[in-house]
LUMMAR-704645 format. One line per field, with one value per atom (N, C-alpha, C, O): residue number from 1; residue in one letter; z, x, y. Coordinates in steps of 0.2 Angstrom, whole numbers, always signed. Layout:
N
nr	(NUM / ...)
rest	(A / ...)
zz	(Z / ...)
xx	(X / ...)
yy	(Y / ...)
This chain:
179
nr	(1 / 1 / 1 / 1 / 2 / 2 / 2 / 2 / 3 / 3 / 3 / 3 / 4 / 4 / 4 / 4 / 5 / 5 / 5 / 5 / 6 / 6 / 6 / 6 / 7 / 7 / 7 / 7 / 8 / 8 / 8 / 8 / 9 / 9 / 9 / 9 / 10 / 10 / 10 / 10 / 11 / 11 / 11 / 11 / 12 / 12 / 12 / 12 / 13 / 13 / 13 / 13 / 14 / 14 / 14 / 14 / 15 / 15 / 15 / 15 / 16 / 16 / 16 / 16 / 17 / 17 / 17 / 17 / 18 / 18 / 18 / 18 / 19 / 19 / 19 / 19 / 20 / 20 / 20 / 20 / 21 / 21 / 21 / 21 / 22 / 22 / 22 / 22 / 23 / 23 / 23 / 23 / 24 / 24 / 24 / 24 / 25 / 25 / 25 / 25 / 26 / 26 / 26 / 26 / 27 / 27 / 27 / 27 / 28 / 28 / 28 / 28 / 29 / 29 / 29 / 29 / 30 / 30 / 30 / 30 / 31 / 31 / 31 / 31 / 32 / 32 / 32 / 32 / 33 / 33 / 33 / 33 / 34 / 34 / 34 / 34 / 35 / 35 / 35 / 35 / 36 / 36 / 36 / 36 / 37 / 37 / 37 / 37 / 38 / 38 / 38 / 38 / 39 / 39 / 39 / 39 / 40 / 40 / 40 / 40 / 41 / 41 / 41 / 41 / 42 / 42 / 42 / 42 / 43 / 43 / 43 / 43 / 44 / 44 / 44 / 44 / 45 / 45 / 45 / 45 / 46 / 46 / 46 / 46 / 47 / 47 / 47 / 47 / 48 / 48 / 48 / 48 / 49 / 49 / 49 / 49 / 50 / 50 / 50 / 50 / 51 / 51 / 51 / 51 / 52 / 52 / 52 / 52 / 53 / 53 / 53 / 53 / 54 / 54 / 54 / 54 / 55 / 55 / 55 / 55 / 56 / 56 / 56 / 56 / 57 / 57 / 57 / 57 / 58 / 58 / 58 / 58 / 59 / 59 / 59 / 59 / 60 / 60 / 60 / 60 / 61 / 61 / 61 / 61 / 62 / 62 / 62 / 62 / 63 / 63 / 63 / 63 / 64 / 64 / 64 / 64 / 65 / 65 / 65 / 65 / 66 / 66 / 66 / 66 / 67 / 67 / 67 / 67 / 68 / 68 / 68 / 68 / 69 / 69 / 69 / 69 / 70 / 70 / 70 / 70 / 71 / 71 / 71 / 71 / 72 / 72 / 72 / 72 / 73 / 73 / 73 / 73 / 74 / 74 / 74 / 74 / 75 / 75 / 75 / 75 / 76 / 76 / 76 / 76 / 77 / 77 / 77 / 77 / 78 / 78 / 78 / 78 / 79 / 79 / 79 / 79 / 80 / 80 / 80 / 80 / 81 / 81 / 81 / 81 / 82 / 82 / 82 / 82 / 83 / 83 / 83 / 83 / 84 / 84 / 84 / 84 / 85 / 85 / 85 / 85 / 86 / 86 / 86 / 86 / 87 / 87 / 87 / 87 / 88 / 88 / 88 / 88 / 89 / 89 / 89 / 89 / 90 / 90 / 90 / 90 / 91 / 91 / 91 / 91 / 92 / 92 / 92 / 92 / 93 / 93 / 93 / 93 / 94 / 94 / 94 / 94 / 95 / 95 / 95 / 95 / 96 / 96 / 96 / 96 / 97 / 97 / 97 / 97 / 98 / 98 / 98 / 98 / 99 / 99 / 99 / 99 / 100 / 100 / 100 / 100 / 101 / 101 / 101 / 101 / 102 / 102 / 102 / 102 / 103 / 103 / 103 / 103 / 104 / 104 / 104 / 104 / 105 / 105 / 105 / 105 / 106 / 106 / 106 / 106 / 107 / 107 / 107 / 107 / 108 / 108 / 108 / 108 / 109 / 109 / 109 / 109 / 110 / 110 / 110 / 110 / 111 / 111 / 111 / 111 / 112 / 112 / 112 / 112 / 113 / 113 / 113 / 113 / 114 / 114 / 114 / 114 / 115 / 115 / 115 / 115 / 116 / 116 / 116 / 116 / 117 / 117 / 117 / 117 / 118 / 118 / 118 / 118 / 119 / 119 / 119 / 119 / 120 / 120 / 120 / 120 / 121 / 121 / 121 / 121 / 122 / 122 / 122 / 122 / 123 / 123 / 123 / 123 / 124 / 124 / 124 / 124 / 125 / 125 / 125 / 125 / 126 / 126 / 126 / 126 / 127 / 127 / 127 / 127 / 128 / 128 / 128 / 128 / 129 / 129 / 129 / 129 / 130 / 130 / 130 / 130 / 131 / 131 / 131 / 131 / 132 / 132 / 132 / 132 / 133 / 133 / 133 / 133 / 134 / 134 / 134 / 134 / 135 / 135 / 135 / 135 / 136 / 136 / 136 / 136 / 137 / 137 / 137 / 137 / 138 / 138 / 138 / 138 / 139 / 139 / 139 / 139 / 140 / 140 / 140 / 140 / 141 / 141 / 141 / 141 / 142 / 142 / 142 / 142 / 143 / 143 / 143 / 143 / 144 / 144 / 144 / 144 / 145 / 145 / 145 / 145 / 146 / 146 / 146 / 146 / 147 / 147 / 147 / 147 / 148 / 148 / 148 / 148 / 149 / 149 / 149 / 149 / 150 / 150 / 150 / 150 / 151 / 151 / 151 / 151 / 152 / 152 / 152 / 152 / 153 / 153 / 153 / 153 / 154 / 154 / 154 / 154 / 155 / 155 / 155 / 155 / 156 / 156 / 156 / 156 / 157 / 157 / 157 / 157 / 158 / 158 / 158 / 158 / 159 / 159 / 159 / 159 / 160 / 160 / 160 / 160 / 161 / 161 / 161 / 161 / 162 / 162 / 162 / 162 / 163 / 163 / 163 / 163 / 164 / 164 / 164 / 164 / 165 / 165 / 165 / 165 / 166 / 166 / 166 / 166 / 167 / 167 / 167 / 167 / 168 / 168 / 168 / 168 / 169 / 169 / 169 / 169 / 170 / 170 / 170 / 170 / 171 / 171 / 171 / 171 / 172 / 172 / 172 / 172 / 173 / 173 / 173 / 173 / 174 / 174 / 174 / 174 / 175 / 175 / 175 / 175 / 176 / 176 / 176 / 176 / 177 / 177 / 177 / 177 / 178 / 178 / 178 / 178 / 179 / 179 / 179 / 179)
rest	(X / X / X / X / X / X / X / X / X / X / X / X / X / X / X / X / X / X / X / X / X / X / X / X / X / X / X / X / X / X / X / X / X / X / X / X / X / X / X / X / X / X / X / X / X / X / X / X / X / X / X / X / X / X / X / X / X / X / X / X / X / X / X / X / X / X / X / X / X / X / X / X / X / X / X / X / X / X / X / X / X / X / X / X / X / X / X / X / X / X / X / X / X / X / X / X / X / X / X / X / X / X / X / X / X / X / X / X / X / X / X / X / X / X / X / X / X / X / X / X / X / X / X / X / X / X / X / X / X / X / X / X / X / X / X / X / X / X / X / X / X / X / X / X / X / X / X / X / X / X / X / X / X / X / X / X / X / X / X / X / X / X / X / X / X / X / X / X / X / X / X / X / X / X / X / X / X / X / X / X / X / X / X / X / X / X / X / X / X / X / X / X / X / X / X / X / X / X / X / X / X / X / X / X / X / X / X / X / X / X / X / X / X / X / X / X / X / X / X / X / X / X / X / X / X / X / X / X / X / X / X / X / X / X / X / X / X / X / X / X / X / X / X / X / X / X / X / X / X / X / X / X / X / X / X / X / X / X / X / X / X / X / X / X / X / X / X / X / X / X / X / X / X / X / X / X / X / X / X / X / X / X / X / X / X / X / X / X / X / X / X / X / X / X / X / X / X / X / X / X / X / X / X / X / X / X / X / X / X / X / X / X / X / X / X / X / X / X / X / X / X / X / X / X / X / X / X / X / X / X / X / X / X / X / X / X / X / X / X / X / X / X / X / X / X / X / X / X / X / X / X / X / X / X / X / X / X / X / X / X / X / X / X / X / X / X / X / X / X / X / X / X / X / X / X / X / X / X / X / X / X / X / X / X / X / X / X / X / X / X / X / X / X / X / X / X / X / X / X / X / X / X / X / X / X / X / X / X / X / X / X / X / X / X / X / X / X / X / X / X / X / X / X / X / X / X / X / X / X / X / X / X / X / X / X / X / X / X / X / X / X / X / X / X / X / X / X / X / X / X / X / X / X / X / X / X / X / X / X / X / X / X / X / X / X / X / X / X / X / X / X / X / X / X / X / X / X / X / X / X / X / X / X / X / X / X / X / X / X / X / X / X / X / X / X / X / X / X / X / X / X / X / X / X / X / X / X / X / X / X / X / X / X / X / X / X / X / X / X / X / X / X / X / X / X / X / X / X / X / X / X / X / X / X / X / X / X / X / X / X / X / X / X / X / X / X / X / X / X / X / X / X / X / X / X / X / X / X / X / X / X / X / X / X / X / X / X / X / X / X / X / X / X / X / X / X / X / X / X / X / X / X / X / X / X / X / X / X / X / X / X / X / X / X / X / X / X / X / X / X / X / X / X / X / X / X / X / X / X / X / X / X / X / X / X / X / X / X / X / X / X / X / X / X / X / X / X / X / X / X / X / X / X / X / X / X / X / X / X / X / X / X / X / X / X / X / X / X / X / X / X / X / X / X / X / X / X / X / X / X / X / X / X / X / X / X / X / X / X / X / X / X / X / X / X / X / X / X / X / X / X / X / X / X / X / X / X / X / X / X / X / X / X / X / X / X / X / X / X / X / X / X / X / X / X / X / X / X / X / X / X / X / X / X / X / X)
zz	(-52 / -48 / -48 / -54 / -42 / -41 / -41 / -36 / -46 / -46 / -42 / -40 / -41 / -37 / -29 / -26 / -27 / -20 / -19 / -13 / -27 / -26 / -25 / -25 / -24 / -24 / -30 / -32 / -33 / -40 / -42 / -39 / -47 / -50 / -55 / -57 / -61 / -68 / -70 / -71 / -71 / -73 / -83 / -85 / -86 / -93 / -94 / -90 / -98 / -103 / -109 / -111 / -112 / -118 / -117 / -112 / -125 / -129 / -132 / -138 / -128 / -133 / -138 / -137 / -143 / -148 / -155 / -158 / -157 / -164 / -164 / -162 / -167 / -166 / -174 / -176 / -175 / -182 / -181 / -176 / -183 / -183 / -188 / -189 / -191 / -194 / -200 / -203 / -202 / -209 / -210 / -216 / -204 / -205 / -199 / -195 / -198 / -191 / -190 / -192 / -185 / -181 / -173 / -171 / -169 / -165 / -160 / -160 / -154 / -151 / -143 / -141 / -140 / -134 / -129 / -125 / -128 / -124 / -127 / -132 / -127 / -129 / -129 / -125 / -135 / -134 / -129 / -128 / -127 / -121 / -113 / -109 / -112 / -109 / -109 / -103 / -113 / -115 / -112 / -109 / -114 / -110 / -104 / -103 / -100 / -95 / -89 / -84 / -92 / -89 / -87 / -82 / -94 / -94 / -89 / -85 / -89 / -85 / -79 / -76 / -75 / -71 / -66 / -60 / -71 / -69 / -67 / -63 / -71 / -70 / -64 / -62 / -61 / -58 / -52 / -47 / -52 / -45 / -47 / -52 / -40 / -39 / -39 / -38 / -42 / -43 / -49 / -52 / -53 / -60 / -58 / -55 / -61 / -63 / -70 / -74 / -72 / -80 / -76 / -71 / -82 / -82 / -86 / -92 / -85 / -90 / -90 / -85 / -95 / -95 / -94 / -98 / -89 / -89 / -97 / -98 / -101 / -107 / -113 / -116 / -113 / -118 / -127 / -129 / -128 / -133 / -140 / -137 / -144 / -150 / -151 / -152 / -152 / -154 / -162 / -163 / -166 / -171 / -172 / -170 / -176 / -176 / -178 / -176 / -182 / -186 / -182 / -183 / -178 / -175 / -168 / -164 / -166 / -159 / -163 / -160 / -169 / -168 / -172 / -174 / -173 / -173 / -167 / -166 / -162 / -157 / -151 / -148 / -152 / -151 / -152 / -148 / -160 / -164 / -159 / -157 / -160 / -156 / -149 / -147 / -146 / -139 / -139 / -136 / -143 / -142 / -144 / -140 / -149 / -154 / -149 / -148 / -144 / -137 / -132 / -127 / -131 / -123 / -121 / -115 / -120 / -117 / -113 / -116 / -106 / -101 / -96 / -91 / -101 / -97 / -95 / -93 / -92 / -83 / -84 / -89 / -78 / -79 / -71 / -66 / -73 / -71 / -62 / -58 / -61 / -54 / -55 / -60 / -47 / -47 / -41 / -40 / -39 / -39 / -29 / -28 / -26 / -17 / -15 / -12 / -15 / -11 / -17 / -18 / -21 / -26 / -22 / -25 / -15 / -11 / -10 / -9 / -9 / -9 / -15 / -14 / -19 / -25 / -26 / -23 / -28 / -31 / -37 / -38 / -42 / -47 / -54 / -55 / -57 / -61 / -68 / -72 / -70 / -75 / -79 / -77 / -86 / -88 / -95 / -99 / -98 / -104 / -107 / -104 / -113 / -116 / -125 / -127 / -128 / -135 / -140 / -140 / -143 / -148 / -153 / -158 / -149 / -152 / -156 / -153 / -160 / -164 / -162 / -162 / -162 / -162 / -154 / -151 / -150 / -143 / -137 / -139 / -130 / -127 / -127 / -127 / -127 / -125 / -122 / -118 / -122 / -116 / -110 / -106 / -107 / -102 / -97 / -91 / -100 / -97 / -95 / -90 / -99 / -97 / -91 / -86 / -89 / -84 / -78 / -72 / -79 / -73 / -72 / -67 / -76 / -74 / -68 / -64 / -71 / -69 / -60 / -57 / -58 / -54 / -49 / -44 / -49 / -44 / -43 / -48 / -39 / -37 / -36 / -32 / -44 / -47 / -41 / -42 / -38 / -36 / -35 / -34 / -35 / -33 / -36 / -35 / -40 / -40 / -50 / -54 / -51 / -55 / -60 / -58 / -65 / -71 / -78 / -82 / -81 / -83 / -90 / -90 / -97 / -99 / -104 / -105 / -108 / -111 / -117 / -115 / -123 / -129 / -132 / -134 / -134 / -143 / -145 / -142 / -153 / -158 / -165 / -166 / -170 / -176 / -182 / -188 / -180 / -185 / -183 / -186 / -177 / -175 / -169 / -168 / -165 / -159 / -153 / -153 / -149 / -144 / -145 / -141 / -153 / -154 / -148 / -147 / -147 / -142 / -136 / -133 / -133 / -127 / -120 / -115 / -122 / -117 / -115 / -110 / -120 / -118 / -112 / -107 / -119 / -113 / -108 / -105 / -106 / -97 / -94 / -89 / -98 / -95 / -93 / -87 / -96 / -96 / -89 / -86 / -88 / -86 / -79 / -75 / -77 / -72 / -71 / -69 / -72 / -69 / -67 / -69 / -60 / -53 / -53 / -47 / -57 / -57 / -64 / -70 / -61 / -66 / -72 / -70 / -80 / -85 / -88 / -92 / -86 / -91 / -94 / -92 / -99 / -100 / -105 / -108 / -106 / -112 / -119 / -123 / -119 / -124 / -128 / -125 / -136 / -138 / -141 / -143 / -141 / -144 / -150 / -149 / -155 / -161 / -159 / -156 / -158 / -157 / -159 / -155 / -166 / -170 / -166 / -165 / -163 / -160 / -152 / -149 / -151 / -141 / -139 / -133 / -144 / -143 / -141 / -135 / -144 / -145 / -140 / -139 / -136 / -133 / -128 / -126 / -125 / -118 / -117 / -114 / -121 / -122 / -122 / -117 / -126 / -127 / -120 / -117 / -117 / -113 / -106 / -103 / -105 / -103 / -99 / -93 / -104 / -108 / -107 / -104 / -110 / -107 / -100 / -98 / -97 / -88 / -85 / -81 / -89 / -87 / -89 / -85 / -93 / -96 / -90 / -87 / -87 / -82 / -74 / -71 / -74 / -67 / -68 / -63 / -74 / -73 / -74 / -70 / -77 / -80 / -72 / -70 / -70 / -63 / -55 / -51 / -56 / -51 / -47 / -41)
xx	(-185 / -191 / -196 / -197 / -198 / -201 / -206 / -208 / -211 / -219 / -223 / -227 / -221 / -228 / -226 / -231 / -222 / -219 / -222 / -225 / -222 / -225 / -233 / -235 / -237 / -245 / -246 / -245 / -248 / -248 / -258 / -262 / -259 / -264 / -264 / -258 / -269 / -268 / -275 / -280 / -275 / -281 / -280 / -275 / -285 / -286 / -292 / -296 / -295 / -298 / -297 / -292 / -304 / -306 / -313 / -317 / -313 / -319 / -323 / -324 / -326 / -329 / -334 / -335 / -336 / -342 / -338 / -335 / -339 / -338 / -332 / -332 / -326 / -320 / -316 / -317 / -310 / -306 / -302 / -299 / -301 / -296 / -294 / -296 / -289 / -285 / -287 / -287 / -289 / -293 / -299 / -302 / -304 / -311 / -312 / -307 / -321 / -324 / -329 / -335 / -324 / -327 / -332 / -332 / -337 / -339 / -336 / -337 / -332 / -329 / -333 / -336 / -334 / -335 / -333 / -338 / -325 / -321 / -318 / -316 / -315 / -311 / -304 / -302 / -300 / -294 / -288 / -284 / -290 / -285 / -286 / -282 / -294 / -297 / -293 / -291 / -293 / -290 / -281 / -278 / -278 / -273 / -270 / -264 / -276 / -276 / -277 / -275 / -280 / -283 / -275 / -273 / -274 / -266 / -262 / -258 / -263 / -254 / -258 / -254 / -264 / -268 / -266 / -266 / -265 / -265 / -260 / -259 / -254 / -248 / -244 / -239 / -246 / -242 / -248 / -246 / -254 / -259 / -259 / -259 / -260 / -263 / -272 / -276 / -274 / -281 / -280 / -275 / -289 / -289 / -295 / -301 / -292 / -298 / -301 / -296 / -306 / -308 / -310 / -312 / -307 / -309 / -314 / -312 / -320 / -325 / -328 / -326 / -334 / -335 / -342 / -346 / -345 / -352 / -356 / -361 / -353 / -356 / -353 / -348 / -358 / -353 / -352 / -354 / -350 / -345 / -351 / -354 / -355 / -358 / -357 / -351 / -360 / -360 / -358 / -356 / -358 / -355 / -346 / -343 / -344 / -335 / -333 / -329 / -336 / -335 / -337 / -334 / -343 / -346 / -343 / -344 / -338 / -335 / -328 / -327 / -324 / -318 / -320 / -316 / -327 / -328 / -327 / -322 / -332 / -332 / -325 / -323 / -321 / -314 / -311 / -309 / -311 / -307 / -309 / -305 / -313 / -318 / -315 / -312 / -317 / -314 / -306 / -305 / -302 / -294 / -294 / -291 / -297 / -299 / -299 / -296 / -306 / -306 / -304 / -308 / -297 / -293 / -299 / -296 / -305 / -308 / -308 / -306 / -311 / -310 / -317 / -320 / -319 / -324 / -324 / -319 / -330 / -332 / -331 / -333 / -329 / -327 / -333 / -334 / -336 / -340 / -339 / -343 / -331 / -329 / -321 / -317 / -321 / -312 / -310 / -314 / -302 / -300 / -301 / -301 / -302 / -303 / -297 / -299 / -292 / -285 / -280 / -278 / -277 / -273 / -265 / -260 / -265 / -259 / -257 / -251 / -262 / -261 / -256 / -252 / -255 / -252 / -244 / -244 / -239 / -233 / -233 / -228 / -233 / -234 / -242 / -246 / -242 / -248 / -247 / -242 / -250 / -248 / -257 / -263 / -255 / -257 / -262 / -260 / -265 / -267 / -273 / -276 / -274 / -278 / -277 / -272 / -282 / -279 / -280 / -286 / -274 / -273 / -277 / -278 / -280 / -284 / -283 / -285 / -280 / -279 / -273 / -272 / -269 / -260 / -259 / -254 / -265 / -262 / -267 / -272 / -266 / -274 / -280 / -279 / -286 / -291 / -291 / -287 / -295 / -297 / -298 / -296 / -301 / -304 / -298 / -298 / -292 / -283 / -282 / -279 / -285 / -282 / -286 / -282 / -293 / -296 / -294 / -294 / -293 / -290 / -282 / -280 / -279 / -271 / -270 / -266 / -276 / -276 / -283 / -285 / -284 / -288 / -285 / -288 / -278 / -276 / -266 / -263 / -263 / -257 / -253 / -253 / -248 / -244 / -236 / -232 / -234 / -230 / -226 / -229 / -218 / -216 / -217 / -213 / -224 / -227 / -223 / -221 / -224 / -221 / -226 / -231 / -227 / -232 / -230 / -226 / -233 / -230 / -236 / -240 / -234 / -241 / -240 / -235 / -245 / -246 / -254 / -259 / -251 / -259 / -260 / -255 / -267 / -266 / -269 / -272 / -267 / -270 / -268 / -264 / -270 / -270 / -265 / -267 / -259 / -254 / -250 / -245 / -252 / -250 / -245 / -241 / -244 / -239 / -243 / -248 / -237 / -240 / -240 / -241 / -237 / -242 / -238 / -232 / -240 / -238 / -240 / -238 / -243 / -246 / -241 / -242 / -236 / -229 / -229 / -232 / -226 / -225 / -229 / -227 / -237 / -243 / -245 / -249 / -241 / -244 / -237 / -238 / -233 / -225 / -227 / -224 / -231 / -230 / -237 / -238 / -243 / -247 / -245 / -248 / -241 / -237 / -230 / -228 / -226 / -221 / -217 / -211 / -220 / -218 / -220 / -222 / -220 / -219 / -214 / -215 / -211 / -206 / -213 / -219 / -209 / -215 / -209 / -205 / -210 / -205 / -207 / -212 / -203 / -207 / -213 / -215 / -214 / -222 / -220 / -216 / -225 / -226 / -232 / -236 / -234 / -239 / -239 / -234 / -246 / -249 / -252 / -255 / -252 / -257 / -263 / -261 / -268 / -275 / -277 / -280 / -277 / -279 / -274 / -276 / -269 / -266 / -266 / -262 / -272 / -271 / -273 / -271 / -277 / -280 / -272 / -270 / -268 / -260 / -256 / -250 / -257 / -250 / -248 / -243 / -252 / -248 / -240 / -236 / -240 / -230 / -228 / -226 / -229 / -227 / -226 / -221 / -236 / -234 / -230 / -228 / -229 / -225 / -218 / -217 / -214 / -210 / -208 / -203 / -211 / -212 / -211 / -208 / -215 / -215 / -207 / -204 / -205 / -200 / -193 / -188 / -194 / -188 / -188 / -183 / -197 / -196 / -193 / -189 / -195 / -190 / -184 / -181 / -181 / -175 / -172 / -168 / -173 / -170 / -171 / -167 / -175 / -178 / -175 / -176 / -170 / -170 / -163 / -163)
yy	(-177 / -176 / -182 / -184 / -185 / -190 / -189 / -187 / -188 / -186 / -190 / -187 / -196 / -200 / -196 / -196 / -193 / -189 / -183 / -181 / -180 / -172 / -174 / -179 / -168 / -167 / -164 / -158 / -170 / -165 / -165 / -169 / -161 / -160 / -161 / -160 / -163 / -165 / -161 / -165 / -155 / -148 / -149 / -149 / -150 / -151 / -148 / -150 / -143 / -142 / -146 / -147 / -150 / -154 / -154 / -155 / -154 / -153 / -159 / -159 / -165 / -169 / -166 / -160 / -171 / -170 / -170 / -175 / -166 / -164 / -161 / -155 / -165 / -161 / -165 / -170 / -159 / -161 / -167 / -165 / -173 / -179 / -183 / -189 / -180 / -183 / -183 / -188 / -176 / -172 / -173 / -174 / -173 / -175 / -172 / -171 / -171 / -170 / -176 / -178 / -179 / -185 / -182 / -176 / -188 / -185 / -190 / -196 / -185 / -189 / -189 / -184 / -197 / -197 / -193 / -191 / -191 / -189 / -187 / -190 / -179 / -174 / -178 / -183 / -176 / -179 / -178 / -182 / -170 / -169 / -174 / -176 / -175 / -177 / -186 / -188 / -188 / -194 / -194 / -198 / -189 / -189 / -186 / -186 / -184 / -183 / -187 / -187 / -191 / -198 / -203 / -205 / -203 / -208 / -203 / -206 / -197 / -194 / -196 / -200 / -195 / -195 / -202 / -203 / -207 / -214 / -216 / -220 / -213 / -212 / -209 / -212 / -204 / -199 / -199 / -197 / -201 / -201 / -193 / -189 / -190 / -185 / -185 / -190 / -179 / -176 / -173 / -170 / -176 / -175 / -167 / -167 / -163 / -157 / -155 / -155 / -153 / -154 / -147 / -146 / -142 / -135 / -134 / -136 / -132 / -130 / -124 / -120 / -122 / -117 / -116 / -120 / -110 / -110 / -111 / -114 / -106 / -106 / -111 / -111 / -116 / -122 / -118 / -113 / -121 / -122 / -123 / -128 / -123 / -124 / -132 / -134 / -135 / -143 / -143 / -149 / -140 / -142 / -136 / -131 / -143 / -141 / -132 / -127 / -133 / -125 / -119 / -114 / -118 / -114 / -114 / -109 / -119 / -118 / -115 / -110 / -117 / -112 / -107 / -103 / -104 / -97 / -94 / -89 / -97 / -94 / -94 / -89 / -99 / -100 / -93 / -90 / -92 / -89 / -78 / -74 / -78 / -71 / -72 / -68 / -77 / -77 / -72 / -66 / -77 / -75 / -68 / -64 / -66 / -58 / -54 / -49 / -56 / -50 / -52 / -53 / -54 / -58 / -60 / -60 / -62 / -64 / -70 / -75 / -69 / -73 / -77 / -76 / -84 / -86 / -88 / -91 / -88 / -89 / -98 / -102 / -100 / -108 / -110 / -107 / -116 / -120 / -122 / -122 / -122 / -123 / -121 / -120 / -122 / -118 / -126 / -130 / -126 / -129 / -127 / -121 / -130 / -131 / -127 / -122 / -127 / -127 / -128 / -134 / -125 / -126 / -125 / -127 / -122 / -125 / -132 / -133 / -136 / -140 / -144 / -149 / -142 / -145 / -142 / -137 / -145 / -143 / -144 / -140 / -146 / -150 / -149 / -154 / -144 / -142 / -148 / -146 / -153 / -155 / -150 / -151 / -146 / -141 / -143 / -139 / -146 / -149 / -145 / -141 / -146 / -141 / -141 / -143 / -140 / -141 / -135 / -132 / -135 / -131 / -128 / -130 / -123 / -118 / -113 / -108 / -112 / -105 / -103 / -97 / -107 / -106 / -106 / -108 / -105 / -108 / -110 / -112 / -110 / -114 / -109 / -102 / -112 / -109 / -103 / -101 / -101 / -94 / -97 / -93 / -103 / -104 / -105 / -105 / -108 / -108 / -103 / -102 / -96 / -90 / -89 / -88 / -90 / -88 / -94 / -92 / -98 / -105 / -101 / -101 / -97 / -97 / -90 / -89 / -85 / -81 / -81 / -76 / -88 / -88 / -90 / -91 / -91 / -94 / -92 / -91 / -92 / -90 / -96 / -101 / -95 / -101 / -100 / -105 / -95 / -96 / -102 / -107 / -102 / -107 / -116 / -121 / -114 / -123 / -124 / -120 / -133 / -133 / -134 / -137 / -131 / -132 / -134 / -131 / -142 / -144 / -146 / -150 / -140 / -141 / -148 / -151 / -149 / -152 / -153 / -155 / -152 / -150 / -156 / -159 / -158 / -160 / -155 / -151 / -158 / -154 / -157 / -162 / -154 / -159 / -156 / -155 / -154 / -153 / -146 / -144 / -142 / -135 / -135 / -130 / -140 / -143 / -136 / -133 / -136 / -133 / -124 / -120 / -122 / -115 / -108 / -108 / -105 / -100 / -102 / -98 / -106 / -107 / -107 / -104 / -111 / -110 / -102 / -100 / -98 / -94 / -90 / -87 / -92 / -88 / -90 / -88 / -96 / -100 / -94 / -91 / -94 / -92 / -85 / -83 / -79 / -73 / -71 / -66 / -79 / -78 / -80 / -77 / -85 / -87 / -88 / -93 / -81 / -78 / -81 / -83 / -83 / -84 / -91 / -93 / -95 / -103 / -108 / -107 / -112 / -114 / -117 / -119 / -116 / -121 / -126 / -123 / -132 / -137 / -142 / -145 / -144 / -151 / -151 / -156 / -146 / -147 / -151 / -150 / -155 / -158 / -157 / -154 / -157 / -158 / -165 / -168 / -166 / -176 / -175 / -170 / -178 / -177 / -178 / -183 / -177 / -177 / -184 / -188 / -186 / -193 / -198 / -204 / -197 / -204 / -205 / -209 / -199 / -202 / -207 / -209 / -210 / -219 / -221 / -221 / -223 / -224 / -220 / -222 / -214 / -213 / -215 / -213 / -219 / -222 / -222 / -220 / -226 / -226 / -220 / -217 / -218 / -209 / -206 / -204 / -205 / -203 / -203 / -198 / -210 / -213 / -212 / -214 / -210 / -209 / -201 / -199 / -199 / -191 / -190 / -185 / -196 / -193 / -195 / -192 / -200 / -206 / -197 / -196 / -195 / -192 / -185 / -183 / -181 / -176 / -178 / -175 / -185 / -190 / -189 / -188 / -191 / -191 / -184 / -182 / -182 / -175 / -171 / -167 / -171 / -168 / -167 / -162 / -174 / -176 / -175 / -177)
């Protein structure tokens, strides 16, 4: 699969601020998922989309994976900031997000179910700091049926500074393997 050919999008949820890295709560500029969004973004063209959510997140570490943790508790589904114009437009979902409580946020739940994955290729990808990608495959898999999910990687969180190569490499192995 030649990615620079498809229409692709690169949609991530991430959290800067206060977040765990590498056994500590550092305060991050930019979310780490956000960071490697950017690289596949740079890599493969397309459109970059940041899923957020009307109601933010608590500024301190602990108090957002409470609320994290109660979201997944009541399937709950927040209401997200904006939606995507024409999601026809794309063949190619590269899907990011990080490792929240064995698998992505709720607000992926609300972005997967807003829109009609048919057909299109969804390609996720998480950090997180010691949990890899969790059940989350599954739950893109179970929440879009009707769309191929391959290829998922998860990034350590602490070494997004560094994955360029990585991710790279990753895109280099979906071309080939693809094609």
């Amino acid at each position: 699969m030649n990615l620079k050919e498809k229409k692709s999008l690169v949609a991530y949820f991430s959290r800067k601020g206060n977040n765990w890295v590498n056994g500590r709560v550092i305060n991050l500029p930019f979310g780490n998922t956000e960071v490697i969004a950017k690289m596949i973004n740079e890599i493969v063209g397309g459109d970059l989309f940041h899923i957020d959510t009307v109601k933010q997140y608590p500024k301190g570490y602990e108090e957002t994976t409470k609320v994290a943790k109660q979201e997944l508790k009541n399937n709950a589904r927040p209401e997200l900031t904006d939606h995507v114009l024409d999601m026809n437009l794309y063949e190619v979902i590269f899907l990011g997000y990080p490792n929240w409580w064995g698998t992505m946020p709720m607000a992926l739940h609300t972005f997967l179910e807003s829109y009609d994955f048919s057909g299109k290729t969804i390609i996720p990808f998480c950090t997180h700091e010691g949990s890899g990608l969790g059940s989350s495959v599954k739950n893109i898999e179970k929440l879009c049926p009707k769309a191929e999910v391959i290829n998922a990687i998860a990034f350590h969180g602490g070494s997004v500074k560094n994955a360029r190569e990585g991710v790279e490499k990753w895109i280099n192995q979906i071309t080939k393997t693809r094609s």
